[in-house]
C-alpha positions, -999 to +999 in steps of 0.1 A: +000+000+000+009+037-006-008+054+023-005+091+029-010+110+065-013+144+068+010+155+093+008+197+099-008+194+133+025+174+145+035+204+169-001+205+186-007+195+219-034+165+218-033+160+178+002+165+174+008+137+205-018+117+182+004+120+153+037+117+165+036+085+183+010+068+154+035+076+128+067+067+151+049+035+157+046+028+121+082+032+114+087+006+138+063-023+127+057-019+091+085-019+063+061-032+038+045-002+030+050+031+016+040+061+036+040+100+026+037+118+051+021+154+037+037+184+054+061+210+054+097+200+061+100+214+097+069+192+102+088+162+091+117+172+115+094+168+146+098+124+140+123+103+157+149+088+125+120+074+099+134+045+079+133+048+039+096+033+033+089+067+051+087+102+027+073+140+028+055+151+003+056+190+006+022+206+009+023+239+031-015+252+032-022+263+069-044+233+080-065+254+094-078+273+062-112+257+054-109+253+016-083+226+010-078+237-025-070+214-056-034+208-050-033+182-025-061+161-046-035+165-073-005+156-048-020+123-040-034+111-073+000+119-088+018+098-064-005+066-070-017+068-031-038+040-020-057+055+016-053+091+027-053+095+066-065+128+082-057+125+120-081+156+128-113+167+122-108+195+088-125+198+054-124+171+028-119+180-014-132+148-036-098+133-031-087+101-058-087+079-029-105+064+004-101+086+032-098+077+068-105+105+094-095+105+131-123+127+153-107+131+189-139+150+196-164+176+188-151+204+205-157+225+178-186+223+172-200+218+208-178+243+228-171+271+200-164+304+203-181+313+174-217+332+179-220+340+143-248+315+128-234+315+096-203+301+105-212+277+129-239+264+097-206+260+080-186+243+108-214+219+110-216+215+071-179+207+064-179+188+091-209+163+080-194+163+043-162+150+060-175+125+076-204+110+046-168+113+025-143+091+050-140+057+044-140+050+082-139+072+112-114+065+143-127+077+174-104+078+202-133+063+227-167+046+228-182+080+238-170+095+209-180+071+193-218+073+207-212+110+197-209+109+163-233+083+157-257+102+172-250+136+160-241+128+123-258+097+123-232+072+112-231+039+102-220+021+135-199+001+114-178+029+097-165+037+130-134+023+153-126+027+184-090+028+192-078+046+222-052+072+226-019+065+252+010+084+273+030+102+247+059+084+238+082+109+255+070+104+291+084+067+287+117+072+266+131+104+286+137+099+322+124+125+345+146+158+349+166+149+379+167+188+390+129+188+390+134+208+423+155+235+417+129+236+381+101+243+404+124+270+424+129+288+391+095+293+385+092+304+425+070+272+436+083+267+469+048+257+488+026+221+485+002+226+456-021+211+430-021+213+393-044+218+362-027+213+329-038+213+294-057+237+272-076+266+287-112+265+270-146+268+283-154+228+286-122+227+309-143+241+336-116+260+349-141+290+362-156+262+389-125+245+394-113+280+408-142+283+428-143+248+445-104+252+452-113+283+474-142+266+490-117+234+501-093+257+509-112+272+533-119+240+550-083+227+549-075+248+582-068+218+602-044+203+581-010+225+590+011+215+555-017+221+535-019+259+548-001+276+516-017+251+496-017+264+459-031+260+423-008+262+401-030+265+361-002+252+332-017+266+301-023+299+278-017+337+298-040+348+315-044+376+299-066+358+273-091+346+295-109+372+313-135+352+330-104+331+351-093+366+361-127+377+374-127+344+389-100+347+408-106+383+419-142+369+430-128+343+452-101+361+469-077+338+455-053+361+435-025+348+457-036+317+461-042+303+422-009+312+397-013+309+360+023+297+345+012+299+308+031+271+286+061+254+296+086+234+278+079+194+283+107+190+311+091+217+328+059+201+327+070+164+340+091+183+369+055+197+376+032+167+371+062+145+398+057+168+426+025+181+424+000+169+459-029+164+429-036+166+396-070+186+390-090+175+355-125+187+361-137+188+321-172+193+312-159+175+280-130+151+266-126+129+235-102+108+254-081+130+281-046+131+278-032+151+304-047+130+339-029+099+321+001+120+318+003+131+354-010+095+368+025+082+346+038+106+372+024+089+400+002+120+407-034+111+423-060+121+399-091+139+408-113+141+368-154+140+362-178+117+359-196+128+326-181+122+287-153+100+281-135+100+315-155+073+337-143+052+308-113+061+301-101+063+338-125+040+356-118+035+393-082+050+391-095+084+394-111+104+420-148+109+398-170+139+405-196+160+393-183+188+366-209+210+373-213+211+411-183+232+430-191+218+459-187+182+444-152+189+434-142+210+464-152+177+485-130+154+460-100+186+464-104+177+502-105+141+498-074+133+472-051+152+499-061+142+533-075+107+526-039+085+526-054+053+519-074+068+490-043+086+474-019+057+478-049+035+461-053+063+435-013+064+424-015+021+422-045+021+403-028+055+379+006+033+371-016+004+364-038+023+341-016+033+321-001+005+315-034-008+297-030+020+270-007+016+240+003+034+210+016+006+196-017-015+201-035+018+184-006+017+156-013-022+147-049-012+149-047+019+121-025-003+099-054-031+101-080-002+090-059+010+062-061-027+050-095-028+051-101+000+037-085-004+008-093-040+001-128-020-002-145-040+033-169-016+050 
């Protein structure tokens, strides 16, 4: 097979973890086949050494334009490819071969920013042409899955479920061994817990304020907790207003710090020493970041709604999104309850242990087979 992947999201957080460990996977268990990999060279770059079955084929439109243009059709009938792979949710041109489409979830469309009705008609539109035109869909869990059947109405069939894992990196590097003096750097010097990810409204982030200053004020009697922080890894401030009214609201302005992004050693000296990692989400596709900090034997406090019960199961501290007082109860429990957070780190390492991107790699190479030996 020629199969092609488009690979200009590499350097995203969530879709570029997706794509760098499916292809890097790849390299490793299939020689048979020929893969381009569509791009722009510094996109290529972002791979571990590819072995020679592995190619770019230069294609530098901004993936997030909405018109894909005839140039990429012309790319991949030109180079004889047998299955084109889209590892994101983006407009589809009538492409001279089957198409396979990964949907991690429906933010978009669900949680977007966008007010304007003619462009969320157009979200929804490109998005439902995408889909009727992909071969299959891969959705990165079962409620995705229920998701898209339901809101597109697609054949159960067309879609399959194969689950995300911890990003290669967390496995192959070994943990900064200053991770101390990394968090003196940055002036964290006091027991606290952690958020980190992307700041956008389904993250919750507005009531995950709230219920940290309601258990806060009910952590009096536990002496090491007293300077307790949260500590929010993500975009500035400055962009989100409504965490800074928060925050004023609550009387927390010295209590909650927003570090903005951080380079990936940074982050894992963060997620190792952090009391709690903090995953309230109204909404996930799968939910990287509580696997990452669980890899870090960090106890995990997440929700009980979308993806995460099954995604996470018992190996998270589940509560209710929506209820601050829900979460500030789980805040209090996930510090002060020993037994529970020594249960919580066992379960975490076991956990993910059952995820595997090279499970999900056999599993994409068993769909490009199918799909282009024309099964359904």
């Amino acid at each position: 097979m020629r199969i092609a992947i488009d690979i200009r999201r590499v350097g995203d957080y969530g879709v570029g973890t997706y794509i760098r460990n499916v292809v890097n996977q790849l390299a490793l268990q299939d020689a048979a086949n020929a893969y381009l990999l569509i791009g722009a060279r510094k996109h290529y770059e972002e791979f571990s050494s590819l072995p020679r079955n592995f190619s770019l084929l230069e294609y530098n439109r901004d993936p997030a334009q909405m018109r894909i243009g005839l140039r990429l059709p012309f790319l991949l009938r030109s180079h004889n490819v047998d299955v084109f792979h889209v590892p994101w949710f983006q407009p589809l041109a009538l492409f001279p071969c089957p198409v396979v489409i990964t949907v991690h979830d429906l933010t978009t469309l669900l949680y977007s920013k966008t007010r304007a009705p003619a462009m969320r008609a157009a979200q929804l539109y490109f998005a439902r042409r995408a889909l009727e035109q992909a071969r299959r869909v891969l959705a990165v869990s079962h409620a995705a899955k229920r998701e898209l059947e339901r809101a597109f109405q697609i054949p159960e069939e067309r879609i399959e479920v194969i689950y995300n894992a911890l990003d290669e990196r967390f496995t192959r590097e070994p943990l900064p061994a200053d991770a101390d003096r990394i968090l003196e750097r940055h002036a964290v010097s006091h027991p606290y817990v952690l958020y980190a990810g992307n700041i956008k409204p389904q993250k919750n982030l507005v009531r995950l304020i709230e219920a940290f200053a309601v258990a806060k004020a009910e952590l009096g009697a536990f002496a090491e907790l007293d300077k307790l922080k949260l500590l929010v890894i993500g975009d500035e401030l400055a962009e989100h207003p409504d965490l800074r009214r928060a925050v004023v609201r609550t009387r927390m302005r010295e209590e909650v710090r927003f570090l903005g992004f951080v380079p990936h050693a940074v982050l894992r000296a963060f997620y190792s020493r952090a009391r709690a990692f903090l995953f309230p989400s109204l909404y996930e596709g799968f939910g990287l970041p509580p696997l990452e900090a669980m890899a870090h034997g960090t106890p995990v406090l997440t929700s009980n709604v979308s993806s995460l019960p099954e995604v996470f199961g018992d190996a998270a501290l589940l509560v209710n999104p929506e209820n601050v007082f829900d979460i500030a109860r789980g805040i209090r429990q996930i510090l002060t309850e020993e037994v529970l957070r020594q249960t919580l780190i066992t379960r975490g390492y076991e956990l993910v242990q059952k995820y595997s991107w090279k499970r999900a790699a056999e599993k994409v190479l068993g769909v490009y087979a199918s799909v282009v030996n024309g099964k359904k």
